[in-house]
C-alpha positions in Angstrom: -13.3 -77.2 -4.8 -11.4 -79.2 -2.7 -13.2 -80.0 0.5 -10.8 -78.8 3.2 -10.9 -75.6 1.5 -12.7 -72.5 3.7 -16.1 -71.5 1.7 -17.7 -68.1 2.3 -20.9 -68.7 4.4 -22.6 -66.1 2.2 -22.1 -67.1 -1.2 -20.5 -70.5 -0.7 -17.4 -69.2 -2.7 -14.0 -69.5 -1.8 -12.5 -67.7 1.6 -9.0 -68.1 3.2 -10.4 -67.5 6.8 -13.7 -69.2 6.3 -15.2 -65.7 6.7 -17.2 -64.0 4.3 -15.0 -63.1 1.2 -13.8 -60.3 -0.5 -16.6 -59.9 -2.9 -19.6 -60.1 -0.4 -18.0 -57.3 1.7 -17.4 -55.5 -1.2 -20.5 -55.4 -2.3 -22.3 -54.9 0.8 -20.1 -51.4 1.2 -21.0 -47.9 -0.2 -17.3 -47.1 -0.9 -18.1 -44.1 -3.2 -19.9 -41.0 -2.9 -20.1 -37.9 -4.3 -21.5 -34.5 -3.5 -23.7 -33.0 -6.8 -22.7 -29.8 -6.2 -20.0 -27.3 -5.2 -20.1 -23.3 -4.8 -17.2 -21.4 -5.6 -16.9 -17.7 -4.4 -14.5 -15.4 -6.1 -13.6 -12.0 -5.3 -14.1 -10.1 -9.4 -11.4 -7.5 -7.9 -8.9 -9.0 -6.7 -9.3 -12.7 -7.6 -9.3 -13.7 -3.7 -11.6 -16.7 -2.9 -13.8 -17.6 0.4 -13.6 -20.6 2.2 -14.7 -21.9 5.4 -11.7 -19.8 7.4 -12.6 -16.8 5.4 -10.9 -14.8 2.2 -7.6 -15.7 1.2 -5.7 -14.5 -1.9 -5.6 -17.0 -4.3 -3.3 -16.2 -7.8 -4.8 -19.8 -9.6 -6.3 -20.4 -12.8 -10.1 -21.5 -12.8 -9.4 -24.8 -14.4 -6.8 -25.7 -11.4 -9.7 -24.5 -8.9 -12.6 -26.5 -10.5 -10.2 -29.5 -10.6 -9.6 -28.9 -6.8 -13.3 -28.8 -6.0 -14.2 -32.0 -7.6 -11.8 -33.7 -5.8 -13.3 -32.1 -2.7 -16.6 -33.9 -3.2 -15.5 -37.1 -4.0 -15.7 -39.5 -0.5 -14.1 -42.8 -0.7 -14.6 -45.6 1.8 -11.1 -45.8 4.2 -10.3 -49.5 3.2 -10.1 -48.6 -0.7 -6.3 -49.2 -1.7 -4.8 -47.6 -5.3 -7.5 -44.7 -6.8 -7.5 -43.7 -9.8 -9.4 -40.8 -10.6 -10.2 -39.0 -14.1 -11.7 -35.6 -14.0 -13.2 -34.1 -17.3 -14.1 -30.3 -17.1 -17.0 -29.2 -19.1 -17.2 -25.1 -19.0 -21.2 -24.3 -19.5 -21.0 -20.3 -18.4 -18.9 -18.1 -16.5 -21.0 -19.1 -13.4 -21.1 -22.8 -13.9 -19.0 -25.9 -15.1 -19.6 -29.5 -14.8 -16.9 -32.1 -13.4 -17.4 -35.8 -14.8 -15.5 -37.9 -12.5 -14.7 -41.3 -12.7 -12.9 -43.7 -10.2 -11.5 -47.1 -10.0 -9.6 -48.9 -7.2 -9.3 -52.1 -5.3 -11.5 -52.8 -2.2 -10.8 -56.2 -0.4 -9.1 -57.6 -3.4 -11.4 -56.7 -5.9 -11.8 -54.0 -8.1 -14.3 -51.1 -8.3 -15.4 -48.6 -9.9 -17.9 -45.5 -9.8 -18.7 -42.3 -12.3 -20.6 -39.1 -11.4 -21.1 -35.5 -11.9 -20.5 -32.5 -9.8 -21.9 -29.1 -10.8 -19.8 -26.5 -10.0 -21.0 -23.4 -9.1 -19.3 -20.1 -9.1 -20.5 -16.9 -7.2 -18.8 -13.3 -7.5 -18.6 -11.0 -4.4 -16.7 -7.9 -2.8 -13.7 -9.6 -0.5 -13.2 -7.8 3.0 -10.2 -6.0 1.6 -11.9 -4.7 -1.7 -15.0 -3.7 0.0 -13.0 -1.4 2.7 -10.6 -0.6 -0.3 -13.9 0.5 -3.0 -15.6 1.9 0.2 -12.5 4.8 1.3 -12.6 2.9 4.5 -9.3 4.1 6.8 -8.5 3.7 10.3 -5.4 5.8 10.6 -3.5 8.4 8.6 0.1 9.3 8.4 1.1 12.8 8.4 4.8 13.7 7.1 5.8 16.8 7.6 9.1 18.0 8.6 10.5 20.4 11.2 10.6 24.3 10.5 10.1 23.8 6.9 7.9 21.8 4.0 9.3 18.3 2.9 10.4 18.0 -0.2 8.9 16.4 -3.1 12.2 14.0 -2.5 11.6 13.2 0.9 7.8 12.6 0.0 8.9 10.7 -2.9 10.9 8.4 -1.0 8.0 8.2 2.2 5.2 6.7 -0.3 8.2 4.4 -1.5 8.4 3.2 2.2 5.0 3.2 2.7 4.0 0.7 -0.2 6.9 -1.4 0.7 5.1 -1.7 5.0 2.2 -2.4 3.0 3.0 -5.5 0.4 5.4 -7.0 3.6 2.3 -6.7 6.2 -0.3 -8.5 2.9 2.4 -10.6 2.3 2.6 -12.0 6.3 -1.4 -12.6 5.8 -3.0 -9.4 7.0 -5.2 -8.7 3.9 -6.8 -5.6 5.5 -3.2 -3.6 5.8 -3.2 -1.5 2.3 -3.2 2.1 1.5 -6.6 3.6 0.8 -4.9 6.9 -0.5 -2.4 9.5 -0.2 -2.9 13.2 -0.2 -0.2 15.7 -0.9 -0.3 19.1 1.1 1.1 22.7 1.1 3.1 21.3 4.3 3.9 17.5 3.7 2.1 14.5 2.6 -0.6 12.4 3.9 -1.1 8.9 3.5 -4.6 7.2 4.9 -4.3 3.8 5.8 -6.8 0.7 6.3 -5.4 -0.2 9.6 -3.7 1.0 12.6 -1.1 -1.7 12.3 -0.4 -0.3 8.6 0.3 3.2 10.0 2.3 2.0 13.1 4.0 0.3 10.7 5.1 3.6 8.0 5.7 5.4 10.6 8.6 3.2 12.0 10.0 2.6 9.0 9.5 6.5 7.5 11.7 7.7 10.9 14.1 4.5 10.7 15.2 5.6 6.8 14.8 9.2 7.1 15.7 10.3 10.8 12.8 12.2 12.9 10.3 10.8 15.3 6.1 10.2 15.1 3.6 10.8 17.9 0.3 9.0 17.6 -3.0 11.2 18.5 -6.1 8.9 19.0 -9.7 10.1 18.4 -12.9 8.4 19.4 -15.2 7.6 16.5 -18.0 5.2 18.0 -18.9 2.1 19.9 -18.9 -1.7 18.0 -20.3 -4.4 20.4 -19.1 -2.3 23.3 -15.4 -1.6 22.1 -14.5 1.5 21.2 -13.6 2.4 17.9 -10.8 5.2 17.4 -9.4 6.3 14.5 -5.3 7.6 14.8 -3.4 10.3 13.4 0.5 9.1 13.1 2.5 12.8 12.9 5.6 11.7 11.2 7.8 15.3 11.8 11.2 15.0 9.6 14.4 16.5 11.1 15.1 20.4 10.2 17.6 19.5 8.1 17.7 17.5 4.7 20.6 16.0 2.2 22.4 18.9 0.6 21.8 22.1 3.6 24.4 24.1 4.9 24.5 24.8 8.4 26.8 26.5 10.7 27.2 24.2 13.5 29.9 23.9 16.0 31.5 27.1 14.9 32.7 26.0 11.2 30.5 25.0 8.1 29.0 21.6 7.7 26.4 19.7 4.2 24.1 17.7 5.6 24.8 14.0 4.4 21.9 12.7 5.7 19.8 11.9 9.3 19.1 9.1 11.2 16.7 8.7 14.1 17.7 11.6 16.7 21.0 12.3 14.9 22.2 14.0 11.8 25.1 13.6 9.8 27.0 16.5 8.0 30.2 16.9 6.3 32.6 19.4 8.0 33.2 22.1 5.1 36.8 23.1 7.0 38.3 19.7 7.4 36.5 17.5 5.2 35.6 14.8 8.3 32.1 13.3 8.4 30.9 14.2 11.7 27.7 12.9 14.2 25.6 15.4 16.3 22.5 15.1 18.3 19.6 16.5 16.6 19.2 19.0 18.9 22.8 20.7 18.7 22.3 24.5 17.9 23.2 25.3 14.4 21.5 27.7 11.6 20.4 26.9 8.3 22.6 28.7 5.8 21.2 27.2 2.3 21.9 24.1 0.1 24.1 22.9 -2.1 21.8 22.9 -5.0 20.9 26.0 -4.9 24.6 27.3 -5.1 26.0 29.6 -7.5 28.2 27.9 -10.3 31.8 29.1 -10.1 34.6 28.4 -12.6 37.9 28.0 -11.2 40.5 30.4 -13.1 43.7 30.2 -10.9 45.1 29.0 -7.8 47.9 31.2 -5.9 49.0 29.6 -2.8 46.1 29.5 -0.5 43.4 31.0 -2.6 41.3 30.2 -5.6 40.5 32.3 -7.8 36.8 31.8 -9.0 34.5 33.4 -11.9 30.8 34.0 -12.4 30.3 32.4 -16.0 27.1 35.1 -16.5 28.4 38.0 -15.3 32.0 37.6 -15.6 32.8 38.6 -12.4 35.9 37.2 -9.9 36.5 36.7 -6.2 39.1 35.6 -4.3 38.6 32.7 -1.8 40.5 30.4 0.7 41.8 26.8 -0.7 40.0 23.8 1.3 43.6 22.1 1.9 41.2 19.0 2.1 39.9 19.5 -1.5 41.9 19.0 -4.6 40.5 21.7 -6.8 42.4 22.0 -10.4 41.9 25.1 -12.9 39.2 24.6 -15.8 37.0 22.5 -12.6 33.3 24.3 -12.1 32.7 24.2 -8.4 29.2 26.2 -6.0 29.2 28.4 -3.9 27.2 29.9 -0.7 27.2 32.9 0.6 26.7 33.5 4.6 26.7 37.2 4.8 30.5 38.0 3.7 31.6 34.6 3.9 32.0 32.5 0.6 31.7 28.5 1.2 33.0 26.1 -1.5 30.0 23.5 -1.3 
C-alpha cells in the first residue's frame, strides 16, 4: 500500500476519504429484516380481502397474493442499491403457506446478502357486503307500480334490468354495500329491497328516466345508532297510465302509445300518421292495445275503404283507408273496436 494512500481507521484497509470504508459500514448496518409472519383475511363468498383501510374486492389468484405479502415483510436498509429478490412459495394447507426469500444487493460498494422465511397465514371471514347480503339486511325498497293499472311483466322485466345495472355501476365506483338484497313480485307491481338508500335513490332515477313516471320517497323511523337516527325508505316508483302498444282517444282523434318519458308520453296519431308529444296529464281514455287486436285480412280496396275479413268466422266489414298507410290486398292487419268505431292499429 502506497503510503499517501487514505487507510480506514477501523480496519487499516484502504478508503478514498480516509473515512471508515465501505466494508466496516457495511457490516456495522442491519440492512435486512424480515417479519416471520403475515395474516391474510379472505372473504370465502365473495373472494374480497381486508386490509388496514377495510374490505376491498380483490379478483387475484392466491399465489399472486402470497407473493405480494412476502414482499410486504421484507425491510431493506434505504442506502441498499440493485435488490434482487427470489421468492419460493411452499403451500402447507389451505390456511397456511411458507415464503422462502432470499435477497442480494450492493450496500456501500459491496455486496450482501440475507435468506429467511415468512409464514403466511390465511384467515376466512364474512366481508361487510356478504354479511348484510347472507343476513336479508335492506335499508330501502323500491315499489313499481304503475298508474290506474298493474305493470306489466314487460315493464317489470325491463325495471330489474335497470335496477342490476344502478347496482354493478354504484360497486363498480367503490360502494361495496349498494346491491340488491331481493326482489318481490306483486299482484300490483314489483318490489325490489335494496342494501342502501343510495342504491334505491339510484333505481328510482334511472326506472322514471327509461320508462317515464315519477317516485316519492316515504321515510320511516326504525331506531337510534350512537344517537343518529336510523330510517328505513320506501321509494314509490308509479309508471305513467299508459304503456307501449295502448290506444287512447286523445285530442279528439286516435293515437298507440310509442312510449313515455319523464312527464310526457309519446303516441302515434292513428288519423295522420304523425308522432305527437303531450303532457302526461292531457285528458284522454284508454281504448285497448294493439296486441290484443283482432286479426283482419285485407280482401279489397274500393276507393276510400278497405274491405277486411275475420279469418275464424268469415265475416267482412267495411272500413275507411288511413291515406297515411299503404295497405295492399293479401296484407293481415288488427283491429280495435271503440263502441262503433273500427281502428286499423
Amino acid at each position: 500500500m502506497d503510503l499517501q494512500e487514505a487507510i480506514c481507521p477501523k480496519c487499516g484497509g484502504p478508503s478514498q476519504t480516509g473515512d471508515i470504508c465501505g466494508k466496516c459500514r457495511a457490516s456495522d448496518i442491519d440492512w435486512f429484516s424480515c417479519d416471520g409472519r403475515v395474516k391474510m383475511v379472505r372473504c370465502p363468498s365473495c373472494n374480497s380481502m381486508r386490509d388496514k383501510s377495510g374490505w376491498n374486492d380483490c379478483e387475484r389468484n392466491r399465489e399472486d397474493l402470497e407473493y405480494e405479502a412476502a414482499l410486504s415483510a421484507i425491510h431493506l436498509f434505504q442506502d441498499i442499491r440493485k435488490p434482487e429478490v427470489s421468492i419460493k412459495l411452499d403451500e402447507n394447507s389451505k390456511n397456511r403457506s411458507f415464503a422462502h426469500v432470499s435477497v442480494a444487493g450492493t450496500l456501500y460498494g459491496q455486496k450482501v446478502e440475507a435468506a429467511c422465511t415468512v409464514e403466511i397465514l390465511w384467515q376466512y371471514d364474512s366481508c361487510d357486503r356478504c354479511s348484510r347480503y347472507h343476513g336479508n339486511y335492506w335499508q330501502g325498497v323500491v315499489q313499481l307500480r304503475a298508474e290506474g293499472r298493474k305493470a306489466t311483466p314487460e315493464e317489470q322485466e325491463r325495471a330489474k334490468r335497470i335496477a342490476y345495472q344502478a347496482e354493478e355501476e354504484l360497486q363498480l365506483q367503490g360502494d361495496r354495500l349498494s346491491f340488491v338484497t331481493r326482489m318481490e313480485e306483486g299482484r300490483e307491481g314489483l318490489d325490489i329491497i335494496v342494501g342502501t338508500q343510495t342504491l334505491g335513490e339510484q333505481i328510482s332515477r334511472d326506472i322514471t328516466r327509461k320508462m317515464g313516471g315519477r317516485y316519492s320517497l316515504h321515510p320511516t323511523l326504525i331506531g337510534e345508532k350512537e344517537g343518529k337516527k336510523l330510517y328505513r325508505i320506501t321509494y314509490a316508483v308509479r309508471l305513467p297510465r299508459y304503456t307501449k302498444g295502448d290506444v287512447i282517444y286523445i285530442r279528439n282523434t286516435y293515437g298507440e302509445i310509442l312510449g313515455a318519458e319523464g312527464k310526457t308520453i309519446n303516441y302515434l296519431d292513428l288519423a295522420s300518421g304523425i308522432p305527437r308529444t303531450v303532457p302526461e296529464s292531457t285528458e284522454s281514455r284508454y281504448i285497448g292495445s294493439v296486441k290484443d287486436g283482432t286479426p283482419m285480412l285485407v280482401v279489397y280496396q274500393d276507393g276510400e275503404t278497405l274491405g277486411l275479413m275475420d279469418e275464424v268466422t268469415g265475416k267482412t266489414e267495411e272500413v275507411p283507408v288511413q291515406s297515411w298507410r299503404n295497405i295492399t290486398s293479401g296484407e293481415c292487419v288488427h283491429i280495435i273496436r271503440d263502441d262503433d268505431r273500427v281502428l286499423v292499429v
